[in-house]
C-alpha positions, 0 to 999 in steps of 0.5 A: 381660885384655880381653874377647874381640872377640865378647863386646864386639861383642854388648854393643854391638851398635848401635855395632857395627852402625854400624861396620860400616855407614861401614866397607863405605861407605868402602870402597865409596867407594874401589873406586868412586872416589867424591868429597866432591862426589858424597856431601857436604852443602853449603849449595848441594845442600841448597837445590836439594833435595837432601836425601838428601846430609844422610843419605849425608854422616853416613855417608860417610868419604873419608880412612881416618884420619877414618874410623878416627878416628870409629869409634874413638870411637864404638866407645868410646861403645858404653859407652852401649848398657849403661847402661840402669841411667842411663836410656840403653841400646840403644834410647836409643842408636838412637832418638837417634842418629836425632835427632843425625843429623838436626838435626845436619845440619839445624843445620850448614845452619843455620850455613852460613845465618847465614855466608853471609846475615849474616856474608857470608863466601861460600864456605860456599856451597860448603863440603862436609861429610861423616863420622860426627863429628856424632853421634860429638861429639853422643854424647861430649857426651851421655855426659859430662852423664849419666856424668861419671865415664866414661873415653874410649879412642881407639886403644886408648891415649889415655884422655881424661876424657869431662868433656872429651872433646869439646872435647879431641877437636875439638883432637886431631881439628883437629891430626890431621885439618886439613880437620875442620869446627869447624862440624860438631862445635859443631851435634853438641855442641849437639845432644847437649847438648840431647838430655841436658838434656831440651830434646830428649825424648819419643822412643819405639820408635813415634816411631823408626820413624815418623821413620825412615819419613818420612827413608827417604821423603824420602830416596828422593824428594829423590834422584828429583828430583835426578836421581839415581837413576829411581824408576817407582813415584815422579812428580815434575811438572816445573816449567815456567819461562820460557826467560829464567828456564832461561838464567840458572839455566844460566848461574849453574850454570856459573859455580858449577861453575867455583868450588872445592870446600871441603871439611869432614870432620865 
């Protein structure tokens, strides 16, 4: 017999915690009827400075099955909050999920680039990402470099050997959730991989709160310049341009529109 519900939320109660943060933003999202568009992360938003989205997409779910899905699993990996003994535990889990969230994003941009420069395939310009599978598949990976042995519950009934879990879990999310972003879950492994072979090191309880600070002022000022939201106590200069130079931003602008949306749940 388990443990009551209780027990289990206070032995992880950053995982919990997160749970329960996606859960009031998807349901949020549904009363408001909000879209991928309005809370996604594309290569296009991010080169109009709209950095905010790298934040608002990891944690925003619009399908309920991804949601479930991604909460499922990472209420299974909330197995990592105790493993202090293994050099992980609840500070380890919150100062890296910092770092997963961030490069993460940082590194699916980085993909986008490569497509659209070198490979020319266009349309991921448009691509829109939202969901939590970033850290999720960071997490998996971390979990299988530093305890083979674990096991992986999804559901309550699937059991997957975590040695494998995350390439097993990109083919069961892929199956059951045809929109899920290969992009997405390969820029979670890689920084999990990372993050578990020292590449990625040094975090400490100073430099957590020092980066979160600085994504918390970043976030705030990317969404003033973008026009979502007025801030009195934030000034952002406009930027004078030439009549010609507007026009054709203009124009540009009204054809991307016109273009559709591409949408990849991570």
């Amino acid at each position: 017999m388990g443990k009551p519900l209780f027990y289990e939320i206070m032995e992880k109660p950053a995982s919990s915690t997160i749970i329960a943060i996606c859960s009031f933003i998807w349901y949020y999202i549904q009363k408001k009827n909000i879209g991928y568009s309005d809370v996604g992360l594309s290569y296009d938003t991010a080169m109009e400075g709209q950095y905010w989205r790298i934040i608002t997409s990891s944690f925003s779910h619009i399908s309920i099955l991804h949601l479930v899905f991604n909460m499922s699993a990472l209420w299974s990996l909330g197995v990592i909050e105790q493993l202090k003994s293994i050099g992980l535990g609840v500070e380890f889990y919150l100062q890296y999920t910092i770092v997963l969230v961030v490069l993460s994003g940082f590194l699916v941009l980085a993909f986008y680039h490569l497509l659209i420069h070198k490979v020319k395939l266009e349309h991921y310009k448009r691509v829109t990402a939202v969901g939590y599978s970033c850290v999720v598949f960071g997490w998996m990976t971390i979990l299988a470099a530093k305890q083979p042995s674990t096991k992986l519950n999804l559901f309550g009934v699937l059991s997957l050997p975590i040695s494998f879990a995350p390439f097993e879990s990109l083919i069961f999310t892929s199956i059951i959730v045809p929109q899920a972003s290969f992009i997405g879950h390969l820029s979670g492994i890689i920084v999990g991989y990372a993050v578990a072979w020292g590449l990625i090191h040094g975090m400490n309880n100073y430099w957590a709160v020092s980066m979160l600070g600085w994504i918390v002022l970043i976030f705030v000022w990317s969404l003033k310049k973008s026009g979502k939201i007025e801030l009195g106590f934030i000034e952002i200069e406009p930027v004078t341009e030439s009549v010609g130079l507007v026009a054709n931003r203009s124009s540009r602008s009204l054809q991307m529109e016109e273009l559709p949306l591409r949408v990849a749940q991570v």
